[in-house]
Biopython code that builds the backbone (N, CA, C, O; Angstrom):
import numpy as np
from Bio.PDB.StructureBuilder import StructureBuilder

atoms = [
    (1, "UNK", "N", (5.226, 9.837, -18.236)),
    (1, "UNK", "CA", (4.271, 10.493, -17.373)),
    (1, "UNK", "C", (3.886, 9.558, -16.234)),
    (1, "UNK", "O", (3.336, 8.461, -16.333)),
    (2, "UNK", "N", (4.222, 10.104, -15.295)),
    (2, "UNK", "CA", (3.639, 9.441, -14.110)),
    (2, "UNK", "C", (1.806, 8.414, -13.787)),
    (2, "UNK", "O", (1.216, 8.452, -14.867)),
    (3, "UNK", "N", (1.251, 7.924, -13.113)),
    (3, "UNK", "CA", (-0.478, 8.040, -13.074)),
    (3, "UNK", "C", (-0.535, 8.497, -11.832)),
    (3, "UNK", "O", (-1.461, 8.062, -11.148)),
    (4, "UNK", "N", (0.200, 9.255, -11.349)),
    (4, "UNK", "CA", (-0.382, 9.499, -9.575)),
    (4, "UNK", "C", (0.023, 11.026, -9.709)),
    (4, "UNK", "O", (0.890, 11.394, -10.502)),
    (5, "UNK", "N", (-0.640, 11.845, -8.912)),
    (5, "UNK", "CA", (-0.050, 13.086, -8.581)),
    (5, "UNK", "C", (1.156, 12.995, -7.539)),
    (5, "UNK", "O", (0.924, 12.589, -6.401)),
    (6, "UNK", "N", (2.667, 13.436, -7.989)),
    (6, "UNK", "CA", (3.380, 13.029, -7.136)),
    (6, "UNK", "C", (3.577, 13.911, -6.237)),
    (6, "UNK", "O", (4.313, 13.578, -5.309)),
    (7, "UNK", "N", (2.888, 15.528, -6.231)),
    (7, "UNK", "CA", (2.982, 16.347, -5.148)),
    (7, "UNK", "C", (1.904, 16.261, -3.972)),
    (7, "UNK", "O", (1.845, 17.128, -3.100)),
    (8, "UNK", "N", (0.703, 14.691, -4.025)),
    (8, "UNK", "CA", (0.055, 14.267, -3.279)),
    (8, "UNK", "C", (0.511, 13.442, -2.404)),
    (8, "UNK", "O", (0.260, 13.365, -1.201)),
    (9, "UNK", "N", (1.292, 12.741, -3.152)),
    (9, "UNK", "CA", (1.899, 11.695, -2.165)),
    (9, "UNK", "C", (2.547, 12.289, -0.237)),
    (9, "UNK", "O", (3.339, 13.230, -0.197)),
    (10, "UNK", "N", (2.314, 11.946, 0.457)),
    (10, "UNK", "CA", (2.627, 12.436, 1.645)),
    (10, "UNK", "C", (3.761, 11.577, 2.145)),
    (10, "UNK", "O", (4.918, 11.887, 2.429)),
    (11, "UNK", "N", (2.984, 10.141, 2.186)),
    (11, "UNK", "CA", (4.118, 9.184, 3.305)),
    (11, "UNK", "C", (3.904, 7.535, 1.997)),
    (11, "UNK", "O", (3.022, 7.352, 1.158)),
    (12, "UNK", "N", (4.954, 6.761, 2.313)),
    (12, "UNK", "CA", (4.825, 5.485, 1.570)),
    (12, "UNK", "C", (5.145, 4.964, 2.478)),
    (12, "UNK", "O", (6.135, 5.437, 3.036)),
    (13, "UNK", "N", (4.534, 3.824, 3.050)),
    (13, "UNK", "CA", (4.699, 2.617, 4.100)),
    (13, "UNK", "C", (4.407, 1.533, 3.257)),
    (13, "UNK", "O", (3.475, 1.333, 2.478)),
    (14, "UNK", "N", (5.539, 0.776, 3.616)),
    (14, "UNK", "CA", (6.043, -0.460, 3.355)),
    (14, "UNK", "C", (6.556, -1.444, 4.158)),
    (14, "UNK", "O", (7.285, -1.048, 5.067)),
    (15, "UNK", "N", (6.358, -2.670, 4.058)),
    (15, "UNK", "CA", (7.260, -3.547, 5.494)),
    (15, "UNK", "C", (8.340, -3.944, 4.805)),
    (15, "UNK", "O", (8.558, -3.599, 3.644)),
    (16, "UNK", "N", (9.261, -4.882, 5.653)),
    (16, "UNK", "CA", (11.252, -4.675, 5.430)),
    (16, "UNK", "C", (11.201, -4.886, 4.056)),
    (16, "UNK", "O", (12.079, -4.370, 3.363)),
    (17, "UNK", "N", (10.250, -5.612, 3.498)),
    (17, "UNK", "CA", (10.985, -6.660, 2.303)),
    (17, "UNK", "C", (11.240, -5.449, 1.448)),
    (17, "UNK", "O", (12.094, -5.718, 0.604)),
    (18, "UNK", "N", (10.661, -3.807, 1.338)),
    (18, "UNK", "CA", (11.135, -2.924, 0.666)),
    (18, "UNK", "C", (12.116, -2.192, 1.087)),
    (18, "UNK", "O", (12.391, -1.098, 0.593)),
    (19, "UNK", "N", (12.652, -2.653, 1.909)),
    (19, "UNK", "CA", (14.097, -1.668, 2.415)),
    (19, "UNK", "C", (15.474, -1.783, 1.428)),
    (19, "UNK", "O", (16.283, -2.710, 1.402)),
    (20, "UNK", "N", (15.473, -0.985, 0.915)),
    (20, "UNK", "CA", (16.681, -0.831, -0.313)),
    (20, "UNK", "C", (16.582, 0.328, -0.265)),
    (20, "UNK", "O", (15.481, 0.841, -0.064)),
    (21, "UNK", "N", (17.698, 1.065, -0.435)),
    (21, "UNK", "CA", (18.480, 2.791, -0.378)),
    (21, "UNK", "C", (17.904, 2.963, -1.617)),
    (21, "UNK", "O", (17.313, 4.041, -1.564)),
    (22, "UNK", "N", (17.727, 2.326, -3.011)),
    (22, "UNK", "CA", (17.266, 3.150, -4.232)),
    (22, "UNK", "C", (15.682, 3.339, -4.083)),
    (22, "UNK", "O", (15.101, 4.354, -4.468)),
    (23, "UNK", "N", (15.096, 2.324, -3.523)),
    (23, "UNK", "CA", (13.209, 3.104, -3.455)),
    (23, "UNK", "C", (13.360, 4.501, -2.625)),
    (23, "UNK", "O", (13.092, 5.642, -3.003)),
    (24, "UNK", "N", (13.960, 3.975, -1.162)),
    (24, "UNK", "CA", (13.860, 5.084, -0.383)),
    (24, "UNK", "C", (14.639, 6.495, -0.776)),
    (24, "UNK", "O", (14.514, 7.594, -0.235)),
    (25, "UNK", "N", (15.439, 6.133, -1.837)),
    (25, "UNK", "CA", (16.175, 7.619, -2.095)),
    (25, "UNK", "C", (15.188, 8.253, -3.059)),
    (25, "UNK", "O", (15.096, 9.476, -3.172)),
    (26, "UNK", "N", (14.302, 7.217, -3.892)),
    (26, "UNK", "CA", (13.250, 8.102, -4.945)),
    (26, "UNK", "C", (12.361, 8.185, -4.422)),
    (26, "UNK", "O", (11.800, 9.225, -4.767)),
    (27, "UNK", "N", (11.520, 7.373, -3.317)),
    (27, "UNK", "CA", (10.405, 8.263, -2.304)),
    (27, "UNK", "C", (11.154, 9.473, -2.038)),
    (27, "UNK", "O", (10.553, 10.485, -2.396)),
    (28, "UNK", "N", (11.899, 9.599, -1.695)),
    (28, "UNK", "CA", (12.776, 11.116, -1.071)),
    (28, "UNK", "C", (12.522, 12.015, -2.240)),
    (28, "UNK", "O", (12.337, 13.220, -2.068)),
    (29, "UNK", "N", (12.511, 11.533, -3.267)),
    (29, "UNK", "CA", (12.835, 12.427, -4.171)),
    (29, "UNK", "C", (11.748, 13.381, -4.729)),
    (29, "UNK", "O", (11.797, 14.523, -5.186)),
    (30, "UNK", "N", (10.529, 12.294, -4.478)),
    (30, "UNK", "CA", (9.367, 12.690, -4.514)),
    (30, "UNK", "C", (8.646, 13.876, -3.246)),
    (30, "UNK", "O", (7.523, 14.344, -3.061)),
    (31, "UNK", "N", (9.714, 13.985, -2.706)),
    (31, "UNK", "CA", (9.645, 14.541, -0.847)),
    (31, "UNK", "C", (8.512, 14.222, -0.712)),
    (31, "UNK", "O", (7.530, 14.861, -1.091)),
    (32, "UNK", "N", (8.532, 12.905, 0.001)),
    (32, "UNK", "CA", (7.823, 12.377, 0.498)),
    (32, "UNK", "C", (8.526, 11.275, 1.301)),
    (32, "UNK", "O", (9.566, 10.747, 0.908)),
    (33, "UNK", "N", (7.734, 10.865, 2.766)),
    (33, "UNK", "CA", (8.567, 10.448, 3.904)),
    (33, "UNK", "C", (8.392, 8.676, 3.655)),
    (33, "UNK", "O", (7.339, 8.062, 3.485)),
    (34, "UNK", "N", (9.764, 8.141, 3.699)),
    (34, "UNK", "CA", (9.437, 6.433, 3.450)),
    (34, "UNK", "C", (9.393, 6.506, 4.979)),
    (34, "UNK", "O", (9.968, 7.274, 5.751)),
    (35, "UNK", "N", (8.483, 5.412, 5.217)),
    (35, "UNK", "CA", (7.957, 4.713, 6.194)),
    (35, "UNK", "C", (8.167, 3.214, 6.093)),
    (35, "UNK", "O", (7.082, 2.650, 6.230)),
    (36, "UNK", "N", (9.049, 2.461, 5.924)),
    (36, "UNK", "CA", (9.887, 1.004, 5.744)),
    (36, "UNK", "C", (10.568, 1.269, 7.064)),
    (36, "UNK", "O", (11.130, 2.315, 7.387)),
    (37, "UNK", "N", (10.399, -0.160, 7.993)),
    (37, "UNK", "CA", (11.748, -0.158, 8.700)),
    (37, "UNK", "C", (12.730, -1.054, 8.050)),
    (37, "UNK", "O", (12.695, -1.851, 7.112)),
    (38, "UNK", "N", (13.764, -0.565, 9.030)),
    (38, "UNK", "CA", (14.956, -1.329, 8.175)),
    (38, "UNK", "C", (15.210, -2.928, 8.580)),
    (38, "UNK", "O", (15.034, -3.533, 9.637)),
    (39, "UNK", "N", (15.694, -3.341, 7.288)),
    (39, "UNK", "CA", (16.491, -4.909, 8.016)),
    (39, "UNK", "C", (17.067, -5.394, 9.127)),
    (39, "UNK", "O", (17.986, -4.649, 9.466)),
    (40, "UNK", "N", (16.932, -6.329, 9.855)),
    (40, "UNK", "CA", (17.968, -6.380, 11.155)),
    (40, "UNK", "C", (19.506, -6.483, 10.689)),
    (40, "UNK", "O", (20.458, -6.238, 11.431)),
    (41, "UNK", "N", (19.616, -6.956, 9.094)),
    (41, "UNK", "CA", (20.995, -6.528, 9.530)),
    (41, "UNK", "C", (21.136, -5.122, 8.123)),
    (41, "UNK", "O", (21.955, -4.994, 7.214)),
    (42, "UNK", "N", (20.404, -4.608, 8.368)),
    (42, "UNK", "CA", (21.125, -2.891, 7.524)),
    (42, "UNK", "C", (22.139, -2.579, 8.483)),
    (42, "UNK", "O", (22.127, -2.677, 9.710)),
    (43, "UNK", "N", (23.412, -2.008, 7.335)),
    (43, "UNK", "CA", (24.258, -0.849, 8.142)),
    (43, "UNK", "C", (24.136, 0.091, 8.651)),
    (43, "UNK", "O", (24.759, 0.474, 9.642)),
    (44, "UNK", "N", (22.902, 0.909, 7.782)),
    (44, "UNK", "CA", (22.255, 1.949, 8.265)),
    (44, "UNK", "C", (20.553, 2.000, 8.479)),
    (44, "UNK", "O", (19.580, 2.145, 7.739)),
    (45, "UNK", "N", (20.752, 1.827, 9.701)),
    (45, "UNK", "CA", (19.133, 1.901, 9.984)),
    (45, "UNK", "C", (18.285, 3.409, 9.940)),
    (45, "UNK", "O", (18.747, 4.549, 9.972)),
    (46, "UNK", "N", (16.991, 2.983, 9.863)),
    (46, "UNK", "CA", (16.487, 4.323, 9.898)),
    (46, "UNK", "C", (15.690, 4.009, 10.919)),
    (46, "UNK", "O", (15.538, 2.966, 11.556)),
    (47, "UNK", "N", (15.028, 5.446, 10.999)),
    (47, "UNK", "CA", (13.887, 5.941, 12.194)),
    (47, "UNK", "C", (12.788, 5.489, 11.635)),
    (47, "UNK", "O", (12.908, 5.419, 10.412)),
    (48, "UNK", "N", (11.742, 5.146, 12.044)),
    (48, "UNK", "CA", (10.417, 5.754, 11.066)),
    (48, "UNK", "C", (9.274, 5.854, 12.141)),
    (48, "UNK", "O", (9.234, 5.288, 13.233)),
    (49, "UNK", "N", (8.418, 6.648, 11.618)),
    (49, "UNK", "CA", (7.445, 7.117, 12.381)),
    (49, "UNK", "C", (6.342, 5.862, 12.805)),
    (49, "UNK", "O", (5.909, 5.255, 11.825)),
    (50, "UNK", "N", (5.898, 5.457, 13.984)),
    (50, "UNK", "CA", (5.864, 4.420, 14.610)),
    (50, "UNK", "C", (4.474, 4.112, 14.698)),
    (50, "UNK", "O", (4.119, 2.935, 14.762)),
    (51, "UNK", "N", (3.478, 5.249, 14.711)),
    (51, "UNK", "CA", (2.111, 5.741, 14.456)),
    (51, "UNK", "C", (1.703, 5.405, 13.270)),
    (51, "UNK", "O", (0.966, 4.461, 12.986)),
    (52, "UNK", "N", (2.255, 6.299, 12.459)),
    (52, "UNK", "CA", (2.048, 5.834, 11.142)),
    (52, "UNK", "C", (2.489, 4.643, 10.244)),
    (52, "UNK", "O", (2.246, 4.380, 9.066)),
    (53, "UNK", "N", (3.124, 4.096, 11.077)),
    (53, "UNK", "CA", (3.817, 2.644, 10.588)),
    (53, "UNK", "C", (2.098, 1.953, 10.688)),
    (53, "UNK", "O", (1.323, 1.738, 9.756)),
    (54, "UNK", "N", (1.918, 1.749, 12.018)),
    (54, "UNK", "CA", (0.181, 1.266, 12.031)),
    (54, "UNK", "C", (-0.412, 1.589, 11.490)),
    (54, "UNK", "O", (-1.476, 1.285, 12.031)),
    (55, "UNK", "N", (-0.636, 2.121, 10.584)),
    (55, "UNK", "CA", (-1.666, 2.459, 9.348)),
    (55, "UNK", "C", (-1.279, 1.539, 8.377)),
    (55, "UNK", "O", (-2.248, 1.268, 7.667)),
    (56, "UNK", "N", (-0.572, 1.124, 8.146)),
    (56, "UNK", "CA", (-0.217, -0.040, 6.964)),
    (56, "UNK", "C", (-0.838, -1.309, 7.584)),
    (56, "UNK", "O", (-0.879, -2.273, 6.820)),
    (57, "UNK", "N", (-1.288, -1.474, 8.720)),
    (57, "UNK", "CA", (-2.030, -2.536, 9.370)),
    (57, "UNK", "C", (-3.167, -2.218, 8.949)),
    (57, "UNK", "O", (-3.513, -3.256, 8.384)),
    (58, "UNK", "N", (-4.100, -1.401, 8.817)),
    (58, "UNK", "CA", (-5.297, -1.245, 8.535)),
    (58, "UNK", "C", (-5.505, -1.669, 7.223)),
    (58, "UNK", "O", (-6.428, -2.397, 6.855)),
    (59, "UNK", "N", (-4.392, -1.071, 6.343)),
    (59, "UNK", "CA", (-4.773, -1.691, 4.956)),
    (59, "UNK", "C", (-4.545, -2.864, 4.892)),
    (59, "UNK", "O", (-5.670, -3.341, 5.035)),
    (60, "UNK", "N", (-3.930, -3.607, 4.786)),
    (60, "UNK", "CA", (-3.509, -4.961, 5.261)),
    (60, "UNK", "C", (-4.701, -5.782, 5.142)),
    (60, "UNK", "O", (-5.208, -6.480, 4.263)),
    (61, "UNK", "N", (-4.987, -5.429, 6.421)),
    (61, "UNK", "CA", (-6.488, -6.108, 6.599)),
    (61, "UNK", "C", (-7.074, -5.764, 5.962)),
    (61, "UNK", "O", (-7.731, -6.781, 5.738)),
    (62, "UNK", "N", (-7.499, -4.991, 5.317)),
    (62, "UNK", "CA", (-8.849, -4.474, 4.211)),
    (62, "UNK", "C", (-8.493, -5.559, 3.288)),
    (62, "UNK", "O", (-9.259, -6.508, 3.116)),
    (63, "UNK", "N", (-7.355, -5.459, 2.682)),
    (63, "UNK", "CA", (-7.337, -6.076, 1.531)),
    (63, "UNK", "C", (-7.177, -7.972, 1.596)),
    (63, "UNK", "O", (-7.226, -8.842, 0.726)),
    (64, "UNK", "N", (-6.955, -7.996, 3.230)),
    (64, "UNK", "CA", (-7.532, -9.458, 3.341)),
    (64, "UNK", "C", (-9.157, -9.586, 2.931)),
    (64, "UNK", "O", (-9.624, -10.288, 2.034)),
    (65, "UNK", "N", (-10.012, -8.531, 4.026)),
    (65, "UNK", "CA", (-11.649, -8.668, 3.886)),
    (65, "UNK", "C", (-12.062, -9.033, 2.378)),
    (65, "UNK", "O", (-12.756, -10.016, 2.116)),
    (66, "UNK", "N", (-11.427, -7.895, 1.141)),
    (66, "UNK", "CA", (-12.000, -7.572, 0.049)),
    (66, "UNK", "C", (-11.223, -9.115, -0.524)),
    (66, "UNK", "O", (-12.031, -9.467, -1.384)),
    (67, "UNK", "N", (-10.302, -10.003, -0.504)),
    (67, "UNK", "CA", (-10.334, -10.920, -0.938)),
    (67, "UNK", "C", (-11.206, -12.626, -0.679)),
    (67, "UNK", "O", (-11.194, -13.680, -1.315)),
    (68, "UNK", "N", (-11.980, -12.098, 0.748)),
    (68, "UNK", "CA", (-12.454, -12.996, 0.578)),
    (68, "UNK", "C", (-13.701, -13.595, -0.039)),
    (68, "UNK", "O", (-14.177, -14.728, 0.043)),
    (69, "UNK", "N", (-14.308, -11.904, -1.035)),
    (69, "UNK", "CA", (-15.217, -12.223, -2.106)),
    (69, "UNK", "C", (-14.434, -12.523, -3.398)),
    (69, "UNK", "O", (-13.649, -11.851, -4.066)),
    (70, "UNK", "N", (-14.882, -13.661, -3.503)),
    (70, "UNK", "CA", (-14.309, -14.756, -4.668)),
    (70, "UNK", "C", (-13.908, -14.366, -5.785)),
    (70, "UNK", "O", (-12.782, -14.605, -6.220)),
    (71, "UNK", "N", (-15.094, -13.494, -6.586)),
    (71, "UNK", "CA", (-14.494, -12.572, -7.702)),
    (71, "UNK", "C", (-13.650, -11.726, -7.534)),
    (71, "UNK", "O", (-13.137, -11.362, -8.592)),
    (72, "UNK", "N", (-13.319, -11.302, -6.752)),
    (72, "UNK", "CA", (-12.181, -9.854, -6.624)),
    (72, "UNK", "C", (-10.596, -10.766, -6.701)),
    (72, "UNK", "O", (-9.728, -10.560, -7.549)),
    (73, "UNK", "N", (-10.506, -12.023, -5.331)),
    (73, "UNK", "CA", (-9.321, -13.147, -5.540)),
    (73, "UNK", "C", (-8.701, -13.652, -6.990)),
    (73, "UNK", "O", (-7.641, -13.797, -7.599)),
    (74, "UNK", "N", (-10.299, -13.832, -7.110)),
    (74, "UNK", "CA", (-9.816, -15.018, -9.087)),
    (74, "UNK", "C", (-9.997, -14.445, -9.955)),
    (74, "UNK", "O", (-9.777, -14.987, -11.039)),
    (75, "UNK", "N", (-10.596, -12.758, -9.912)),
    (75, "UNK", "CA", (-10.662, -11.610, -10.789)),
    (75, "UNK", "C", (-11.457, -12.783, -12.270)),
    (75, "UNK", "O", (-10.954, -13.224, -13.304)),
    (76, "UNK", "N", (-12.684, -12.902, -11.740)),
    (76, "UNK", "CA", (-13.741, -13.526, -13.120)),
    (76, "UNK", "C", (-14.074, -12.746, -13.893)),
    (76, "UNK", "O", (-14.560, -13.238, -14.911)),
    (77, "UNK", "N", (-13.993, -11.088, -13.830)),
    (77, "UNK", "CA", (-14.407, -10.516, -14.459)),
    (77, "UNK", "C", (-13.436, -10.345, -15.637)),
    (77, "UNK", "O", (-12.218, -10.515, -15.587)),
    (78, "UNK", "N", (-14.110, -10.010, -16.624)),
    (78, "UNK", "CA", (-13.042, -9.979, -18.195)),
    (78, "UNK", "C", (-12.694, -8.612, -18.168)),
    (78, "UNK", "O", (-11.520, -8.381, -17.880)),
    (79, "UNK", "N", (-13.353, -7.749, -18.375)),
    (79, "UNK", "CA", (-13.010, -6.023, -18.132)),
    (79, "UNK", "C", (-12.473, -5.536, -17.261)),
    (79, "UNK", "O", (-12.381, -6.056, -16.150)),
    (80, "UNK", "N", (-11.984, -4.386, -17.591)),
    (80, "UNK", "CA", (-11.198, -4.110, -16.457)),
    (80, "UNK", "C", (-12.397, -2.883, -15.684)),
    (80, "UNK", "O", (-12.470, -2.625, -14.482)),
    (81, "UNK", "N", (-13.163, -2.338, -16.705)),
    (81, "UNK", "CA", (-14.430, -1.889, -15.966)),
    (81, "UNK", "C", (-15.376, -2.498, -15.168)),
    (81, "UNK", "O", (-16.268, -1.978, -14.498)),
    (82, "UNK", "N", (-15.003, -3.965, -15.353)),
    (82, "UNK", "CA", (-16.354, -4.943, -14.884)),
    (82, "UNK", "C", (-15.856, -4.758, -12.756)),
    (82, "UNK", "O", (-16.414, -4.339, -11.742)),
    (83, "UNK", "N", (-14.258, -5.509, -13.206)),
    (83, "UNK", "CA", (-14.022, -5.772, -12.137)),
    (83, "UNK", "C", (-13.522, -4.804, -11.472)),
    (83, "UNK", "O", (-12.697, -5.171, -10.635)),
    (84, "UNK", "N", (-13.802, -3.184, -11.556)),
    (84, "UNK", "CA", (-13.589, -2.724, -10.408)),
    (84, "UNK", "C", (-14.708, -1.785, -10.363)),
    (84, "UNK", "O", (-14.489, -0.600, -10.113)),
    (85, "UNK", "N", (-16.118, -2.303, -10.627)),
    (85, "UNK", "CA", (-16.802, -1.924, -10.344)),
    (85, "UNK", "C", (-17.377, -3.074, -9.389)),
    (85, "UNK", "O", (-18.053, -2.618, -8.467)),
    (86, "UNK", "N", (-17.258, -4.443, -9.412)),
    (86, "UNK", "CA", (-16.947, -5.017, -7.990)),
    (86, "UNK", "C", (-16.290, -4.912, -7.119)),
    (86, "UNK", "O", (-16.715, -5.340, -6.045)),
    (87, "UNK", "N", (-14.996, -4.316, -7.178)),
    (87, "UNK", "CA", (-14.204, -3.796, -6.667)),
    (87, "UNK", "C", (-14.929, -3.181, -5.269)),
    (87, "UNK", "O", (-14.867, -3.553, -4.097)),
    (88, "UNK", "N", (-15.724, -1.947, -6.004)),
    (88, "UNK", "CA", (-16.147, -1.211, -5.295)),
    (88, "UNK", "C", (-16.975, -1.645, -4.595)),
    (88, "UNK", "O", (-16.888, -1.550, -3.371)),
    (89, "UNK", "N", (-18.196, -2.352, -5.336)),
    (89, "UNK", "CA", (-18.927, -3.042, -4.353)),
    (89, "UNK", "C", (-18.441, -3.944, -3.478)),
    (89, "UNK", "O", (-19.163, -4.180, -2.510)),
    (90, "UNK", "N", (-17.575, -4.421, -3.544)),
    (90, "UNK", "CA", (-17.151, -5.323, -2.506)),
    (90, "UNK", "C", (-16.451, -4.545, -1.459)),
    (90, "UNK", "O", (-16.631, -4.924, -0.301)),
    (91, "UNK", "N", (-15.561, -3.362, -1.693)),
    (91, "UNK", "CA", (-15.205, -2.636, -0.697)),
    (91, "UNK", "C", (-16.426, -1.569, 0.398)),
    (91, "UNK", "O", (-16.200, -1.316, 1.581)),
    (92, "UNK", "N", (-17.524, -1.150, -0.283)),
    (92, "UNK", "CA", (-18.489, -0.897, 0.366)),
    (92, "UNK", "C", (-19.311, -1.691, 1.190)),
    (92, "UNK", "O", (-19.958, -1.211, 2.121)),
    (93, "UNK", "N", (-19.315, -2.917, 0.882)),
    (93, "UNK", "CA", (-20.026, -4.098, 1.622)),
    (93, "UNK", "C", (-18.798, -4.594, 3.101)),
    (93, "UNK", "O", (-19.184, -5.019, 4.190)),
    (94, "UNK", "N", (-17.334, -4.376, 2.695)),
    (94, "UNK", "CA", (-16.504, -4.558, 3.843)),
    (94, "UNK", "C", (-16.526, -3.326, 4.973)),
    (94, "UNK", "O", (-16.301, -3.611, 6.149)),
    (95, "UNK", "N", (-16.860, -1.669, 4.500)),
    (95, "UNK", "CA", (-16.487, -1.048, 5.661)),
    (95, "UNK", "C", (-18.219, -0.594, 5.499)),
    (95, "UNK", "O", (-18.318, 0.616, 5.699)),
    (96, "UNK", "N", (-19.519, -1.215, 5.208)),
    (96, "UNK", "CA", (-20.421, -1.396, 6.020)),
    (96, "UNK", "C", (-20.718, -2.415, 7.260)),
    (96, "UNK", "O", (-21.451, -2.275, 8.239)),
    (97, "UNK", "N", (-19.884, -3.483, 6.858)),
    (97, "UNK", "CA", (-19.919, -4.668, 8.139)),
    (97, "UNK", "C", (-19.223, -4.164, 9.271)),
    (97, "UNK", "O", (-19.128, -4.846, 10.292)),
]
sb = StructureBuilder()
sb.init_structure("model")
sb.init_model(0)
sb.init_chain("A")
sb.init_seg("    ")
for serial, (resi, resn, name, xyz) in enumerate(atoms, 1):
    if name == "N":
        sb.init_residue(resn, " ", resi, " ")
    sb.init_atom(name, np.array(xyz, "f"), 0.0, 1.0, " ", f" {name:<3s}", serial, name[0])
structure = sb.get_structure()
């Protein structure tokens, strides 16, 4: 059994280091659009949507912000309830700043 709804999934963006024909043929499979560009040296390059490529920048950065509270980095918490209920708080404290 899967943990994600896979008829939610829309788009997967990734940078090169995931460019391999077997992810991108099972994102496909999932119909859903990979968003990886390709290697400089793939045989076969792809397109990808160039807009939405920049959205993988946004997360990026989030998940720099949320590491630079200490517990979330060195994960002090013992539970797995503990620490993502810092989680959260720490992500609410990043897109209030």
């Amino acid at each position: 059994m899967r943990p994600y709804d896979a008829e939610a999934i829309e788009a997967v963006l990734a940078d090169k280091a995931y460019d391999s024909q077997d992810l991108v043929a099972y994102i496909e499979s999932l119909e859903a659009q990979a968003v990886i560009p390709s290697r400089k040296n793939s045989t076969q390059p792809r397109e990808i949507d160039g807009e939405l490529y920049k959205e993988r920048n946004k997360i990026e950065r989030f998940f720099g912000r949320i590491k630079h509270f200490r517990r979330v980095a060195t994960r002090y918490e013992k539970t797995a309830r503990n620490y993502m209920a810092f989680l959260h708080l720490a992500s609410i404290t990043v897109l209030l700043l």
